[in-house]
C-alpha distance (Angstrom), angle and dihedral (degrees) to the residues before:
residue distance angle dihedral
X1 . . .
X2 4.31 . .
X3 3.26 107.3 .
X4 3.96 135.6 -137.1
X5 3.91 106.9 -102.7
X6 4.14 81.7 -117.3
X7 4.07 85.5 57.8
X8 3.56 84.0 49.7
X9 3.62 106.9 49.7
X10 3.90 87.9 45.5
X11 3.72 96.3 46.0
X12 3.85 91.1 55.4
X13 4.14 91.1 51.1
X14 3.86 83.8 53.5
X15 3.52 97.2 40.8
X16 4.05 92.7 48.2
X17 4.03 88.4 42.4
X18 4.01 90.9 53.9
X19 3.68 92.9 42.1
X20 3.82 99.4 48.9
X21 3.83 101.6 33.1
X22 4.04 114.0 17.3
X23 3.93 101.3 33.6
X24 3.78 101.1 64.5
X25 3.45 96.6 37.7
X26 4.02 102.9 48.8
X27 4.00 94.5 93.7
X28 3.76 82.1 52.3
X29 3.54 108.4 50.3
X30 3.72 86.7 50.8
X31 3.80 89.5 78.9
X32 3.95 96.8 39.9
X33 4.02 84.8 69.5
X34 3.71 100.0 -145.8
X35 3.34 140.6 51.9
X36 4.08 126.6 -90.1
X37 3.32 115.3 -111.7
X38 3.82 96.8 -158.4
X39 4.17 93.6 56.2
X40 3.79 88.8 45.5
X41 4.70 87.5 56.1
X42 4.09 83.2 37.1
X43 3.84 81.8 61.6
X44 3.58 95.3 41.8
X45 3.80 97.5 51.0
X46 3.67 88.9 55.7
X47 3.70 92.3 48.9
X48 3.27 102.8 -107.2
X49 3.87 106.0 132.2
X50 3.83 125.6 79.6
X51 4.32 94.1 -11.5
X52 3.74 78.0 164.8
X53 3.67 96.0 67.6
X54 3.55 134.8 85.3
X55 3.85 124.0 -72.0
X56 3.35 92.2 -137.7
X57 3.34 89.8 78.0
X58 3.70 105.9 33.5
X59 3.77 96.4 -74.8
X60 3.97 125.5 120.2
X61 4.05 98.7 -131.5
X62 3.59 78.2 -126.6
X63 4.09 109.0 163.8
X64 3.84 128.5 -112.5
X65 3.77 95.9 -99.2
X66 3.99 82.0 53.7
X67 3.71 89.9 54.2
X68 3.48 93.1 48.6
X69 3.28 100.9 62.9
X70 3.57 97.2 50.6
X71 3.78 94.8 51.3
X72 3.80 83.4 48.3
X73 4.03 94.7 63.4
X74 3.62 92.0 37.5
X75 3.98 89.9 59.3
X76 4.23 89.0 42.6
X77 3.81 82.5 56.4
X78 3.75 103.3 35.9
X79 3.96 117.3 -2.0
X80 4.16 85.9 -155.6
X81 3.41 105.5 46.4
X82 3.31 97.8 50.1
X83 4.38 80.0 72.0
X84 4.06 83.9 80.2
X85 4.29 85.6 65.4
X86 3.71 95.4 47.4
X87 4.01 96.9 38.7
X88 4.14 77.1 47.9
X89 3.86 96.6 49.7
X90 4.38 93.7 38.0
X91 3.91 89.4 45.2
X92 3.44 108.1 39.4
X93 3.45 104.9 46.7
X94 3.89 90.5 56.1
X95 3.31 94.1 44.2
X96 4.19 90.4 52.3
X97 3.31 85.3 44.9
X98 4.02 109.4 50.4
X99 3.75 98.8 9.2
X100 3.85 129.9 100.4
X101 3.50 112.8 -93.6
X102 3.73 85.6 -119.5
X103 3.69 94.1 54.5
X104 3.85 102.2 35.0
X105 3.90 79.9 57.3
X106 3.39 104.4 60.5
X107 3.93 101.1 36.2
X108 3.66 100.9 38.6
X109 4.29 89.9 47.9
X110 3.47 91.3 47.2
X111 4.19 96.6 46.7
X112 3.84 78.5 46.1
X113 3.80 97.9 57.9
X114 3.45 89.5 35.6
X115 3.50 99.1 -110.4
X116 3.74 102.3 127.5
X117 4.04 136.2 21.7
X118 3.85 113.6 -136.2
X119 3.93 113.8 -161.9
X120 3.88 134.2 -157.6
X121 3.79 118.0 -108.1
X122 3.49 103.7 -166.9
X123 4.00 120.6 110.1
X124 3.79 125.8 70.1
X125 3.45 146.0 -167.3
X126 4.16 96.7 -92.5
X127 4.12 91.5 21.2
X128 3.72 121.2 60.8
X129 3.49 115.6 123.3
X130 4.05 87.7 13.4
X131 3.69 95.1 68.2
X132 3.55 92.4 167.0
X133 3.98 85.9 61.6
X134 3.57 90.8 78.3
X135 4.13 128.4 154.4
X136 3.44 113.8 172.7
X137 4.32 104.7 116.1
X138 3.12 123.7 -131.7
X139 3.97 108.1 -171.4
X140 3.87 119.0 -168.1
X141 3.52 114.1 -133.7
X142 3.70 106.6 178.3
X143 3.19 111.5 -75.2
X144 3.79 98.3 -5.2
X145 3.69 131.3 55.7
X146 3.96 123.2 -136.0
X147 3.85 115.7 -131.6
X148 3.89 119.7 -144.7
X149 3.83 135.1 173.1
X150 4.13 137.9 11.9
X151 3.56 134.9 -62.8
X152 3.91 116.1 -167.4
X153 3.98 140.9 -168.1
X154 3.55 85.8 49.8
X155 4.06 114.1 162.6
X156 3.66 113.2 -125.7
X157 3.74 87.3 6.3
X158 3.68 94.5 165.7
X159 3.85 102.2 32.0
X160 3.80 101.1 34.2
X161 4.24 112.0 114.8
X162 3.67 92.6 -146.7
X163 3.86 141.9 -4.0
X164 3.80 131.8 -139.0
X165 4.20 91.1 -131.5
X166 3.33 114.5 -155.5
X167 4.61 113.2 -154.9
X168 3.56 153.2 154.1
X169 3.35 117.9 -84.7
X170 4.19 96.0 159.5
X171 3.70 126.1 40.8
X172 3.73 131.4 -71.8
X173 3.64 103.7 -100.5
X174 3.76 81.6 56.3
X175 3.77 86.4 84.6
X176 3.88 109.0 -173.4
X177 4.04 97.6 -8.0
X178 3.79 90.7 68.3
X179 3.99 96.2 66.4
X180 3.60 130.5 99.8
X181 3.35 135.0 -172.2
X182 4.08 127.3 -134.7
X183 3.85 142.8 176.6
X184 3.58 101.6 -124.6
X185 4.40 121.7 -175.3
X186 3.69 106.7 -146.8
X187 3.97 91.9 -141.2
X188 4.09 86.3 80.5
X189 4.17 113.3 121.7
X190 4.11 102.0 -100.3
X191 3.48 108.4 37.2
X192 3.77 118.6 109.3
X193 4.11 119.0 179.8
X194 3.59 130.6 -156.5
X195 3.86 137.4 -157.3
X196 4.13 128.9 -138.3
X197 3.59 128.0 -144.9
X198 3.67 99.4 -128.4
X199 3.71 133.5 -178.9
X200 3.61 92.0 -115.9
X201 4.05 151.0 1.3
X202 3.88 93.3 56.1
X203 3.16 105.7 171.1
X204 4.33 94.1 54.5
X205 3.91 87.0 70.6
X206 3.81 98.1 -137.3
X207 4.11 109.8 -153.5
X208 3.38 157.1 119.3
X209 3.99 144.0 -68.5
X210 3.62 129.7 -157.2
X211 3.37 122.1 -171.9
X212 3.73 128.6 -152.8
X213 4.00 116.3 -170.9
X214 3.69 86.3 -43.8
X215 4.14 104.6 -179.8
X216 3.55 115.7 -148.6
X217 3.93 122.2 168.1
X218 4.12 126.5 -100.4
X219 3.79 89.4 -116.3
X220 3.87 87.6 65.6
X221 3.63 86.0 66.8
X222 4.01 113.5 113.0
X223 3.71 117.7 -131.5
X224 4.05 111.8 -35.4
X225 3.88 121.9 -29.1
X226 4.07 111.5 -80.8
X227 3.03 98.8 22.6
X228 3.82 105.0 97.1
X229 4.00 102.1 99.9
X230 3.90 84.1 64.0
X231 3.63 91.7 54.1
X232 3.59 98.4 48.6
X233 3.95 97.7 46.6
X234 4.10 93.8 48.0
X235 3.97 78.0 53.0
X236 3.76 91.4 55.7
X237 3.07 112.8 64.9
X238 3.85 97.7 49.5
X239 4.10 85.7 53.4
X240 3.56 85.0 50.4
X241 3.25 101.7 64.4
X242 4.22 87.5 39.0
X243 4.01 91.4 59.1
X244 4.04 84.8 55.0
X245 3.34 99.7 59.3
X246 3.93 94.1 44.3
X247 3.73 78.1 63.3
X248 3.52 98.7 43.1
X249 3.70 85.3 51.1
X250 3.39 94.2 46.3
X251 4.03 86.9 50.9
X252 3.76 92.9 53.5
X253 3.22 93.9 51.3
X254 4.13 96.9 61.3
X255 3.80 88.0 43.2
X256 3.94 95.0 61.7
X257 3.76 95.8 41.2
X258 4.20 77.2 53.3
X259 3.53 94.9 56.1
X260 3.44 98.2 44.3
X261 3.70 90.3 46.9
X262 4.28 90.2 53.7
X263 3.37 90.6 48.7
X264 3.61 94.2 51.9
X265 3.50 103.4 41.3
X266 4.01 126.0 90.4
X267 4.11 125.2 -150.2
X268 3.28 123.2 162.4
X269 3.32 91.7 -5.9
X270 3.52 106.2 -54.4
X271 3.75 143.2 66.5
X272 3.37 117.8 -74.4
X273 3.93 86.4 -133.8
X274 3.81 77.4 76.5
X275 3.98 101.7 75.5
X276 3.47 120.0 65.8
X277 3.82 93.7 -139.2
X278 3.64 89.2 74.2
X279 3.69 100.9 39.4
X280 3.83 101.8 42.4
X281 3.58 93.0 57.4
X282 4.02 82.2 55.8
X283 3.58 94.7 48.4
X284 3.51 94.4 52.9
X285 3.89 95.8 53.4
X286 3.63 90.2 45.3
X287 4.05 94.3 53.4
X288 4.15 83.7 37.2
X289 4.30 87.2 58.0
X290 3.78 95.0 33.2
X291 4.41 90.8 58.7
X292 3.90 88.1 41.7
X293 3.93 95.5 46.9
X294 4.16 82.8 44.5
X295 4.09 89.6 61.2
X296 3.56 95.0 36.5
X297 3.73 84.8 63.6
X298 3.44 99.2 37.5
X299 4.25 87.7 54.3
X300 3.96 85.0 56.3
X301 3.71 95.5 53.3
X302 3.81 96.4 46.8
X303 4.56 82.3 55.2
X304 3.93 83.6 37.4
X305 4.49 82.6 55.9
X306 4.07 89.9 39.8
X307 4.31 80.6 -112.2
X308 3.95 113.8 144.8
X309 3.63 108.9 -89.9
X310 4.02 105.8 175.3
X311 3.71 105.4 101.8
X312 4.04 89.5 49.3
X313 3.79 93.3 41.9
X314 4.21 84.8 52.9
X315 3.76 81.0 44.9
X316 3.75 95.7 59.4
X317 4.22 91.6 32.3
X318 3.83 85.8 66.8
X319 3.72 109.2 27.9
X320 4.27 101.3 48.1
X321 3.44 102.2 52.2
X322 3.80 94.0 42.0
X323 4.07 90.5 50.3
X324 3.26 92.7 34.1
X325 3.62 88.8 58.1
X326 3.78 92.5 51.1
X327 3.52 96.8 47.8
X328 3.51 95.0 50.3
X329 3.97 92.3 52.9
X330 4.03 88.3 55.2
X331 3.82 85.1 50.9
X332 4.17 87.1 59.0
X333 3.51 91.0 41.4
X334 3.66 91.6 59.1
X335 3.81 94.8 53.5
X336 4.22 84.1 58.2
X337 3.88 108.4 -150.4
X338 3.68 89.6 -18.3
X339 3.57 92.5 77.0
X340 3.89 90.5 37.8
X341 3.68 77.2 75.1
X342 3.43 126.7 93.2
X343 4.09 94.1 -132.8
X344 3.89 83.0 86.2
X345 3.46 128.2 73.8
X346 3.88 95.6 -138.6
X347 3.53 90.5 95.9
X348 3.73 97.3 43.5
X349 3.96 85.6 53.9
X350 3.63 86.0 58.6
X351 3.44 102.9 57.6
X352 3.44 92.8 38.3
X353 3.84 96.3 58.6
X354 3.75 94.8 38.4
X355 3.72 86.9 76.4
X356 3.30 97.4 61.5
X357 4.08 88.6 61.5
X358 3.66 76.4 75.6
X359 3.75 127.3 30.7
X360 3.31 120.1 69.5
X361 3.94 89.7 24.2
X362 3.42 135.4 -19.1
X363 4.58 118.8 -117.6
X364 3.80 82.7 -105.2
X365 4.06 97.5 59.2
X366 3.67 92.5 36.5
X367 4.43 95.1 54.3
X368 4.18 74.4 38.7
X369 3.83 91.8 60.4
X370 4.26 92.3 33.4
X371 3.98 84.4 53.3
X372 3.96 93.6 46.2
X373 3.73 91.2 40.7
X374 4.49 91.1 54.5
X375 4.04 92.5 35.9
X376 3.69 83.7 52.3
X377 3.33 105.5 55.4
X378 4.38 87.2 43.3
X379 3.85 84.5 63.1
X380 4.02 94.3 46.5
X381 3.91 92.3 51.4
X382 3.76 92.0 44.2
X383 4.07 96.3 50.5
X384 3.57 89.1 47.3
X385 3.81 92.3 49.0
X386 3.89 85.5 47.5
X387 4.27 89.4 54.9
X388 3.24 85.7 53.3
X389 3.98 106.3 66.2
C-alpha cells in the first residue's frame, strides 16, 4: 500500500508514540487492570484519537484507510490500548451523526482529546450475536426515558465516562424496529457496573451494567426513535475491519521479535536462522499477516469510495484474529521454553487476540453474513434477469 505523504507523516508520530511509550510497558499495564488515563490525553494531544472524525469537533476528517493505520501501530505497540481508537472511531461517528449538535459536541471533542472513554452498550445476557433480540426497556415518560435491565460484554465497563446504550423502545415482536439508541453518562443514580476476570485484555475492564429506573433526558436520544439497530450495524462493519488489524498488529509484532530472536540465537553452532524448520514456519505467518493486512485495507478503501464493504469486513472479522492467533503461537514456539514463560509477551498476545474470535462476532456469524451477503446478490441478478423476459 504507498502511502500519501499525510499517511506518512502521521504514521511515523504513531509509530514513534507506540514504540517509545506503549511497547515497553504492555506486559506491565496488564497487571495495573485498567487503562491510564494520562497515556490515553498524551495520545489525544498528538492527534491520535478518532483522525477519522469530523474537524468540527476536534477530529482530522481523515479517511478510514487513515484510521487504519493508526489503530494498526497502536495495537503493534500495545494490543489494548489501541481499544481507545476503535471505541473513538465506532462512537463518534454515530454520535456526529445522530446526536444533537450539543451533545455530539461535547462527547465526541472530549473522546478526541482524550479526555473521556465512551463504551458500547449493546450485548446482553439472552442477545449477543442476535442483536435484534434485545430486552432492556426503555419507557418514555415525557420528556425523559426510564432505563431498566443489564447489558453485558461491555468494553471499559467499569471505567468508561459514558456509553452509547442501545434499548427497546417498541415491543418484542417488533424485532429490530423497536430499538433505540442513547448517549447515556454512567454517573446517573441506578446504574451499578461490574468487572470480569477474563483470560485476556486486562486492563479494558470488560463487564456488565444494570440499570435500575435510570432517567436520562429525550435529547439524549440518537437519531429518531427505532431506529437504533440500523445505527449499530452500519457501525459494524467499519469496527470490523478495525479489530483485524489490532490483530494483525498484534501478529506482526510476535513475528519480528521471532526473527530477531533466530537470528540471534546459536545451536550447534550456528544461527538458528540457518534451518529451514525454524524459518519456514516464520515465513508462512508473515505471508499469512501480510494477505490479511492487504484486505483489511482494501475493505477500508471500498467505505473510504462509499462501495459496500460488509462481506470483506466479515471476511477480515473472522480470518485475523484466528491467523493471527496461529501465527503468534509459532512465534512462542520458536523461543522454546523461553517463550513458555511468561517474561515474553507471546503469550499475552495470545490471550489478547483470542478475544476477538469472539466479541463483536464469532467466525461462524461472520462466514454466516459473507454467505448471506454472495447468495444475496445470486437472487438479485436472477429476479432481475426474470423481469426481463
Amino acid at each position: 500500500m504507498i502511502l500519501s505523504e499525510d499517511d506518512q507523516a502521521l504514521r511515523d508520530v504513531a509509530r514513534r508514540f507506540a514504540k517509545e511509550r506503549l511497547r515497553p510497558g504492555y506486559q506491565k499495564r496488564e497487571q495495573s487492570a485498567c487503562i491510564d488515563r494520562d497515556l490515553v490525553r498524551q495520545m489525544g494531544a498528538l492527534g491520535l484519537i478518532g483522525v477519522d472524525l469530523p474537524e468540527e469537533y476536534g477530529g482530522l476528517g481523515a479517511s478510514a484507510v487513515t484510521a487504519g493505520i493508526i489503530i494498526e501501530e497502536m495495537a503493534y505497540g500495545d494490543f489494548n490500548v489501541s481499544y481507545v481508537q476503535l471505541l473513538a472511531s465506532l462512537m463518534g461517528m454515530i454520535l456526529a451523526r445522530n446526536a444533537s449538535p450539543e451533545i455530539a459536541r461535547h462527547w465526541v471533542s472530549r473522546m478526541i482529546s482524550g479526555d473521556a472513554i465512551v463504551g458500547l452498550g449493546l450485548s446482553e445476557p439472552g442477545s449477543g450475536s442476535d442483536a435484534a433480540s434485545l430486552a432492556l426497556k426503555a419507557r418514555r415518560e415525557g420528556e425523559e426515558y426510564v432505563l431498566n435491565g443489564e447489558k453485558t460484554s461491555i468494553t471499559f465497563a467499569d471505567q468508561a465516562d459514558a456509553v452509547v446504550l442501545f434499548a427497546r423502545t417498541g415491543k418484542p415482536e417488533d424485532g429490530a424496529r423497536g430499538i433505540s439508541a442513547f448517549m447515556l453518562p454512567l454517573d446517573l443514580p441506578g446504574i451499578q457496573r461490574t468487572r470480569f476476570d477474563d483470560v485476556g485484555s486486562k486492563i479494558i475492564g470488560r463487564g456488565s451494567l444494570f440499570l435500575d429506573d435510570v432517567r436520562i433526558p429525550v435529547a439524549n436520544r440518537l437519531g429518531d426513535e427505532g431506529k437504533g439497530f440500523t445505527q449499530v450495524m452500519q457501525g459494524f462493519d467499519y469496527s470490523r475491519v478495525l479489530i483485524a488489524l489490532q490483530c494483525v498488529a498484534a501478529a506482526q509484532a510476535s513475528i519480528d521479535e521471532a526473527w530477531e530472536y533466530v537470528k540471534e540465537r546459536q545451536t550447534f553452532g550456528a544461527p538458528l536462522a540457518q534451518y529451514q524448520g525454524v524459518t519456514f514456519p516464520l515465513a508462512e505467518g508473515e505471508t499469512l499477516i501480510a494477505a490479511a493486512r492487504q484486505l483489511c485495507y482494501h475493505a477500508l478503501a471500498l467505505r473510504d469510495a462509499g462501495q459496500p464493504h460488509t462481506a470483506e469486513a466479515a471476511m477480515v472479522k473472522w480470518l485475523c484474529p484466528k491467523t493471527a492467533f496461529d501465527v503468534i503461537h509459532q512465534c512462542l514456539l520458536t523461543f522454546g521454553h523461553y517463550g513458555w514463560s511468561m517474561d515474553l509477551p507471546h503469550q499475552q498476545r495470545l490471550r489478547d487476540v483470542m478475544g476477538l474470535e469472539i466479541g463483536d462476532g464469532t467466525a461462524q456469524i461472520m462466514k454466516l453474513i459473507i454467505a448471506r451477503e454472495r447468495v444475496g446478490r445470486i437472487a438479485v441478478q436472477y429476479l432481475k434477469q426474470e423481469g426481463k423476459k
